[in-house]
Structure formats: C-alpha cells, structure tokens
C-alpha positions in Angstrom: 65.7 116.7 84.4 68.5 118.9 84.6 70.8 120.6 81.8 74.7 120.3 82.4 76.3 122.5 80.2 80.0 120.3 80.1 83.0 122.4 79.1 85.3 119.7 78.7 89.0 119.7 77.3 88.5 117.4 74.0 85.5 116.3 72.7 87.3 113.4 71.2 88.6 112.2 74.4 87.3 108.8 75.9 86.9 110.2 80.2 84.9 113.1 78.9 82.3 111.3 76.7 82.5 109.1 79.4 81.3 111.4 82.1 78.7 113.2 79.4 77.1 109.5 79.0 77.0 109.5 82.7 74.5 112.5 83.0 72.8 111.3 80.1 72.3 107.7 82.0 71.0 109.5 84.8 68.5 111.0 82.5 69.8 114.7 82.1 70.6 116.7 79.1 74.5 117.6 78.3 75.6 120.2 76.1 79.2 120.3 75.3 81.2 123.0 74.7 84.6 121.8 74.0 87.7 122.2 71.7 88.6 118.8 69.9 92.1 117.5 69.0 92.3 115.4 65.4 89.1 114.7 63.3 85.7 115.9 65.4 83.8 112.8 66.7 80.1 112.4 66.5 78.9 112.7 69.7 75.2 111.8 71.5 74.8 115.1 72.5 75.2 118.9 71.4 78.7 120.0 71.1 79.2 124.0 70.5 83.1 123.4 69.1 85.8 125.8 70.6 88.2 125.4 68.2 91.1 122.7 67.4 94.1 122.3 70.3 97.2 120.0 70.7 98.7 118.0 73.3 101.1 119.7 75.2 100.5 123.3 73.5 100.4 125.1 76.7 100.9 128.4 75.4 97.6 128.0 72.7 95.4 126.5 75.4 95.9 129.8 77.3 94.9 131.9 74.0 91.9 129.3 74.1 90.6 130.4 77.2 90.1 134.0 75.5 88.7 132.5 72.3 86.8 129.3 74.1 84.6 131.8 76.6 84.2 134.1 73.7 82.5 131.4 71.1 80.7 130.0 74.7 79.1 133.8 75.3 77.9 133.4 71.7 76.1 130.9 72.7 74.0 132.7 75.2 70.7 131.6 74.6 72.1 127.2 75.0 74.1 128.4 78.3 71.0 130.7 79.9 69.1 126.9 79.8 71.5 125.5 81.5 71.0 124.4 85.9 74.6 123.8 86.0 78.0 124.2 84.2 80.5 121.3 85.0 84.1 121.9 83.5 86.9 119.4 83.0 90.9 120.1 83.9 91.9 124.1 84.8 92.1 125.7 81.7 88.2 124.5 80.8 87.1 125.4 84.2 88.5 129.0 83.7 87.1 129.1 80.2 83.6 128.6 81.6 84.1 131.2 85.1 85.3 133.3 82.2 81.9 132.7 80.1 79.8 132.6 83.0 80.7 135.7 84.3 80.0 137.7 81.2 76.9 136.4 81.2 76.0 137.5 84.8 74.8 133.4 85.2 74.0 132.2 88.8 74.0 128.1 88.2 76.3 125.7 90.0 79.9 125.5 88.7 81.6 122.5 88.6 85.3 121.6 88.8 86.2 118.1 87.9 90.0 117.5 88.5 91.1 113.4 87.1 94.8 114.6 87.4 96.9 117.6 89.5 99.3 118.4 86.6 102.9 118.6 87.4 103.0 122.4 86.3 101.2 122.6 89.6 103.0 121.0 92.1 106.4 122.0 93.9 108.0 125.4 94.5 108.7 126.8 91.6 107.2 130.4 90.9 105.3 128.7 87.7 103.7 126.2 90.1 102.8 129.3 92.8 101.4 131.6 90.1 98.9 128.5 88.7 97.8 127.9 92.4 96.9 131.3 92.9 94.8 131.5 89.6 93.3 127.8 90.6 92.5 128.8 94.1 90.9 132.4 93.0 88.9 130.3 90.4 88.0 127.5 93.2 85.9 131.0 94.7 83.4 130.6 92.2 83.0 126.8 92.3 80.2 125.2 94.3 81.8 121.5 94.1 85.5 120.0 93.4 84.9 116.6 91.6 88.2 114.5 92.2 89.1 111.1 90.9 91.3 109.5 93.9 91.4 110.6 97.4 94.9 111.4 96.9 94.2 114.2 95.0 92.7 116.1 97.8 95.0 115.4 100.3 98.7 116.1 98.4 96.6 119.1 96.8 93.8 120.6 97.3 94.1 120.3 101.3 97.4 120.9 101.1 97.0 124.4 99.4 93.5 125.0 99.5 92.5 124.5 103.2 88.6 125.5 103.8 88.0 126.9 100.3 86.6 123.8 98.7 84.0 121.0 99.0 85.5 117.8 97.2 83.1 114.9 95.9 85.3 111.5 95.4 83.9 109.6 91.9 86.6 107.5 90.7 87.2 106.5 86.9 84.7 103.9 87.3 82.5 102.3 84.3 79.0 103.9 83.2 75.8 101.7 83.8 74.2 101.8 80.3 76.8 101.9 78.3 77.4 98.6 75.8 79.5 96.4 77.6 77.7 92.5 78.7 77.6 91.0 81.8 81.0 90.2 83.9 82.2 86.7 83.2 81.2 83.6 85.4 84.3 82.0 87.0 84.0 78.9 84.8 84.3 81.0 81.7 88.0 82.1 82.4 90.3 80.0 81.3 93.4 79.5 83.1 95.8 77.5 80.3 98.5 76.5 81.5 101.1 76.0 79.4 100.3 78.7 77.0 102.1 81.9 77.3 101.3 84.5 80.6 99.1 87.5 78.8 100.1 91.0 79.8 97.9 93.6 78.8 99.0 97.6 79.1 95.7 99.0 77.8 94.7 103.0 77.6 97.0 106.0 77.4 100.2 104.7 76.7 102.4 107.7 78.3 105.2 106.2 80.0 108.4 105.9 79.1 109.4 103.2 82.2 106.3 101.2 81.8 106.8 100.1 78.0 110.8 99.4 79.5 109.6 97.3 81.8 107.2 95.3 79.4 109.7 94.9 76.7 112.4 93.8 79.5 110.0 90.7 80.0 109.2 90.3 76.8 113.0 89.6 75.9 113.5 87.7 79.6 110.6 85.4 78.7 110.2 85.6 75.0 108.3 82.1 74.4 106.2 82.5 77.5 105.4 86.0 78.3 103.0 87.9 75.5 102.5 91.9 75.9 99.5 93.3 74.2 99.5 97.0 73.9 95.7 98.4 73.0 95.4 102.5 73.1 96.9 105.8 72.1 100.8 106.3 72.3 101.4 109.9 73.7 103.3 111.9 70.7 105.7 113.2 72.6 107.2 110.2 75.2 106.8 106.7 72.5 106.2 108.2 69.3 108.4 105.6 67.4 106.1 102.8 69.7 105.8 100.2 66.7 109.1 100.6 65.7 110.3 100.1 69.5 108.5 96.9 69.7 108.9 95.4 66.2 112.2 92.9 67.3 109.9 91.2 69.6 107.6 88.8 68.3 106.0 88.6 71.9 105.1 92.1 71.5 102.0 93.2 69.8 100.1 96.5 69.2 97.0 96.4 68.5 96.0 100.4 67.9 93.5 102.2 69.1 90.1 100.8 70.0 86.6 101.7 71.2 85.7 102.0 75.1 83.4 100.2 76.4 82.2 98.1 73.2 85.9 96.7 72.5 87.0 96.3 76.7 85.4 92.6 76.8 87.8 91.1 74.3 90.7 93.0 75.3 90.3 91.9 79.0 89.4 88.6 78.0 92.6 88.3 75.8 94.9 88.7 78.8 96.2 87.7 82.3 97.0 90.2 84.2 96.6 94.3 83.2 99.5 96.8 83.7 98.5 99.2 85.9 102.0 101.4 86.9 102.8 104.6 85.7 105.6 107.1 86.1 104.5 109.7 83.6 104.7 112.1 86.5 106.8 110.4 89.2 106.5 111.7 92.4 103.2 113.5 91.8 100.0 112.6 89.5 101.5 109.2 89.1 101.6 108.5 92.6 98.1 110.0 93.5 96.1 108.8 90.4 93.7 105.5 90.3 93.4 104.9 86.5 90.2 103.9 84.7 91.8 100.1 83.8 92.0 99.0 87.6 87.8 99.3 87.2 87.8 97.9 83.6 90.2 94.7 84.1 88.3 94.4 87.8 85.2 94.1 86.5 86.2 91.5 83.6 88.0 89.5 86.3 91.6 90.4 85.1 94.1 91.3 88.1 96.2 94.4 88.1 100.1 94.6 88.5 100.9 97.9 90.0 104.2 99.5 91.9 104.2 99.4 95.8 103.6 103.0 97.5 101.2 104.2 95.2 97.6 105.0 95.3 96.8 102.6 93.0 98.9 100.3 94.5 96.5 100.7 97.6 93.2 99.9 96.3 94.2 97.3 95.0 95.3 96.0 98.4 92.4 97.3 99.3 90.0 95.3 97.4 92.7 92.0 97.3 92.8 92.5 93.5 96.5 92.6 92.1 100.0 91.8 92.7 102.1 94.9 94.4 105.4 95.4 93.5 107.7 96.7 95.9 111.4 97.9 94.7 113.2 98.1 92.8 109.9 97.3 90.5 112.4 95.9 87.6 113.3 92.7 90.0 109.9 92.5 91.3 108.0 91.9 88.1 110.4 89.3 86.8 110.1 87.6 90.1 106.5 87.8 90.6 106.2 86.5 86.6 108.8 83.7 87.1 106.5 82.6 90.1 103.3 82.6 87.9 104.9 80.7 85.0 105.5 78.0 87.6 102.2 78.4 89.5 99.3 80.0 88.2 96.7 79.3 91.2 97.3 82.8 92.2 96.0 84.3 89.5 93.0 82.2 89.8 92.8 83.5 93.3 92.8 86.8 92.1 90.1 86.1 89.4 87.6 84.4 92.1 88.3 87.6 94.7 87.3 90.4 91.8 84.0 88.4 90.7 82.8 88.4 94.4 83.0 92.3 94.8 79.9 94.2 93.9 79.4 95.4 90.6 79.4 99.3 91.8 82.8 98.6 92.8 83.9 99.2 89.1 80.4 100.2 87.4 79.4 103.9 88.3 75.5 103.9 88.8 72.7 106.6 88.0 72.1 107.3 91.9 76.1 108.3 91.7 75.6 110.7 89.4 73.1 112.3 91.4 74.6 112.6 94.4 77.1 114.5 92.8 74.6 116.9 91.4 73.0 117.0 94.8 76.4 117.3 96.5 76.7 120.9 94.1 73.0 122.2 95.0 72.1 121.4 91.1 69.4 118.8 92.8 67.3 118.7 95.8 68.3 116.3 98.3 
C-alpha cells in the first residue's frame, strides 16, 4: 500500500474527494493537504488545512502558495511518509514543488489538470508568463494526469512538446462509492404525455446554458420541465432563483450529495444538459464533464453543442443528441421532435445500458495504472 500525499485546491470540493476516494478504493492511504472554501467538510481521510480561499481570488491564491507550502513543510514528518505527492490545478501543484523542495523529498510528483484555465490560453503576456512558470514546474513532474484528450493536444502538446508524459482518466464514477446498480431497461419509464424532463445538474457556471433552458421553459411551458440540482457560480448566476422564479416549469432544487443523491436526480429526468460556454473557445470546448459518465451510467442521454469534445464522445459512444448551430434553433427543434416522438430517447436509453460499466465507473486497476504510469508502483 502506497501513501498519496493529495494537495488539492478545496477540500470541500466534490472532483477532489472524488479522486481521494479513488486511492482509497484502490486500497492506499491519502493525506490531504488542501485549503477549503465555506464551512470545512469532514472528510475519510487526514486533511492538514492550508487555510480558507475564494473563488476567483487570484491574487490570494498566489499569497497561498507561500503560506500553503509553508504549513505543508510543517508538516514534515506526514509528507517524509509519503511514496508520492499528487496535486490538483497549477497553483496546488506549485504549492507542493514548493514544499517538496524544501524538504529535499525524492517521491513522484503528480500533476492532475481537469481544466486548462483561460488565464492560460492565447497571446497575451499574462497567458505567456503562466506557461513559462507551468512548463518550468512540468520539470519536476514525473506524470501529467488530464481529463479529456483535448487537453493535451490544444495544450500541453501544443506548448509543451517532449517535456511531459500525460495519463488520460476522465471524470468517470468511483467503484465503491454508494451509488446501486444501473437501472434495467424495463425500469425506465418513458410516459408519454407527461412533460419532457431536462435536467442541468453540477456546477451551474454558465451564463448561455441557463438562457437556453429558460428559453424552452417559456417556448414549451406545459410540456418541458428544467430541473436545476448544484452550485450556482457567485459570480456568472448569483440572482439564479430569482432568474427562474416566473417559470413554474423551472425548478431548483440546491445543492445535493454526489454519488448518494445522483440516482434520483438521473432518474427524475429525460435527457441531462451537457453544453457549456463558461470558457468559449477554450476549456469549454476541450472539457468532458463528470455528468456525461453520471447520466450514462443511469441511462439518461446527454444534449450537448456540435464541435465540442464532449459533443464527440457522445457520438462516440451513440449516447446524446448533438446540436449543430446556431444551438438556440437546434434544441427547440430537436425538443419539438421529441414531444411528438419519444422512441429516440428510448433508443438512446437501450444504447447506454449496453456499454460496459467501466465506460462511466472508474475501477481500482485504473487507479493503478496511473500510479504505475508515475513510477509510484511496480509494473
């Protein structure tokens, strides 16, 4: 059993205690060193706390990278156990270079990058100066753990030729964690004549998307529902409730536990949103988000914009309906056609139950090839 000391960007947040259940599935030890943002969690493992940061506080994360790797050197005698140090998003992976180095430690360091933020793509000197200080701390990393294949080749191939190894592990489900079995066909109800259930489930960050949803909630407003489930981002739909409250077809229902509440969410709809323009042109483009692997693995079909790399597995693995542009016509005609023939979902339904369950359910072995793949294991 191996010891993964996880610097990861907020304890509180549901892809990093995701990814710390993972090693603890595969039957290693995680200790966390990570700053939180609102009230601490519990968490299953040890968390050495770095202090309190905010969304969108660029200039305090950078002042945490100081303070973060100084309360991590503290902490010598937890970090000198460690066989490997696996760090989430740039400014956690130069908080732990940072620690490591002071402490003269020669384990495995681990860069996991789920999103290429827009501060780092383009020509702007900003953008150049945060390459250079990714690509100098890409040196001292022995593995680059990416989310979509996208990522690698718009970034890290782009800018980074030779000076990486990459490891794809998309935002897939943990075996072990509390979710039950995927549905049987003949559970799903297809009900026609009730209303078409659109779920937009996770981080709610985009401005278009929730434009979109509302637009067919007030084209279709007896037989279109929109359930929203997740956490608004402050800063792009902080008035969200207030947004939505003229439309009774429109419902939020908060924040809510992953995996234990994903079965009744999935269950509760028809089809899952799945676009995003948060970062148009970038991220949004490149990214595979963690709700085309929990609707796919409840049997609920994704809608997703043409072009996109989400978009693509879900070609890919016959799984959703693409919408090419402009994406506003598209989803009211692809939702006019379902309210007048729902077979297609059915379709859709039959076609996710036959893929394997690994296609949205990330195994033990997985989580040891990684560690394999960075020299912390034997192969």
């Amino acid at each position: 059993m191996s010891t993964i000391a996880f610097f990861g960007h907020n304890s509180n947040e549901p892809a990093v205690r995701r990814r710390a259940r993972a090693f603890l599935a595969a039957g290693h030890a995680v200790v966390g060193f990570m700053p939180h943002r609102g009230p601490k969690q519990a968490a299953d493992w040890p968390v050495v706390d770095l202090g309190e940061t905010r969304d969108n506080a660029y200039g305090q994360r950078l002042v945490s990278i100081v303070q973060g790797a100084g309360i991590a050197v503290r902490e010598r005698a937890l970090l000198e156990t460690c066989d490997a140090i696996y760090a989430r998003n740039l400014d956690m992976l130069a908080t732990a270079a940072r620690a490591r180095k002071k402490l003269g430690l020669d384990v495995p360091l681990i860069y996991e990058c789920l999103d290429v933020h827009h501060r780092l793509t383009g020509h702007k000197p900003v953008a150049r100066i945060l390459r250079q200080f990714e690509k100098n701390l890409l040196k001292q990393c022995a593995l680059v753990v990416i989310s979509s294949p996208r990522f690698e080749t718009e970034h890290f191939a782009k800018y980074y030729p030779g000076a990486y190894q990459a490891f794809l592990l998309e935002n897939l489900m943990i075996e072990g964690d509390d979710f039950p079995a995927r549905p049987e066909a003949e559970e799903i109800e297809d009900g026609p004549g009730r209303p078409l259930r659109i779920g937009w489930f996770g981080n709610l960050r985009c401005r278009r998307s929730l434009d979109l949803l509302i637009g067919l909630a007030r084209r279709f407003p007896d037989r279109v529902t929109v359930n929203l489930r997740g956490y608004p981002a402050p800063g792009v739909l902080s008035n969200l409730e207030a947004e939505i409250s003229p439309y009774k077809n429109i419902s939020f229902g908060g924040a809510y536990s992953a995996p234990g509440d994903l079965s009744e969410m999935y269950a509760g709809v028809d089809l899952a949103w799945a676009g995003d323009w948060y970062e148009d042109g970038g991220n949004s483009l490149w990214l595979l988000p963690n709700r085309i692997y929990e609707g796919g693995y409840f049997a609920t079909p994704s809608l997703a914009p043409a072009g996109t790399e989400t978009a693509r597995w879900l070609h890919e693995h016959g799984s959703g309906i693409l919408l090419a542009p402009p994406v506003e016509t598209a989803l009211e005609a692809e939702i006019a056609k379902l309210l007048k023939d729902r077979s297609p979902l059915q379709k859709l339904r039959t076609q996710l139950l036959s893929l394997s369950r690994n296609t949205f359910v990330e195994t033990p072995a997985e989580t040891t090839k990684l560690l394999q793949a960075a020299q912390v294991l034997p192969v």
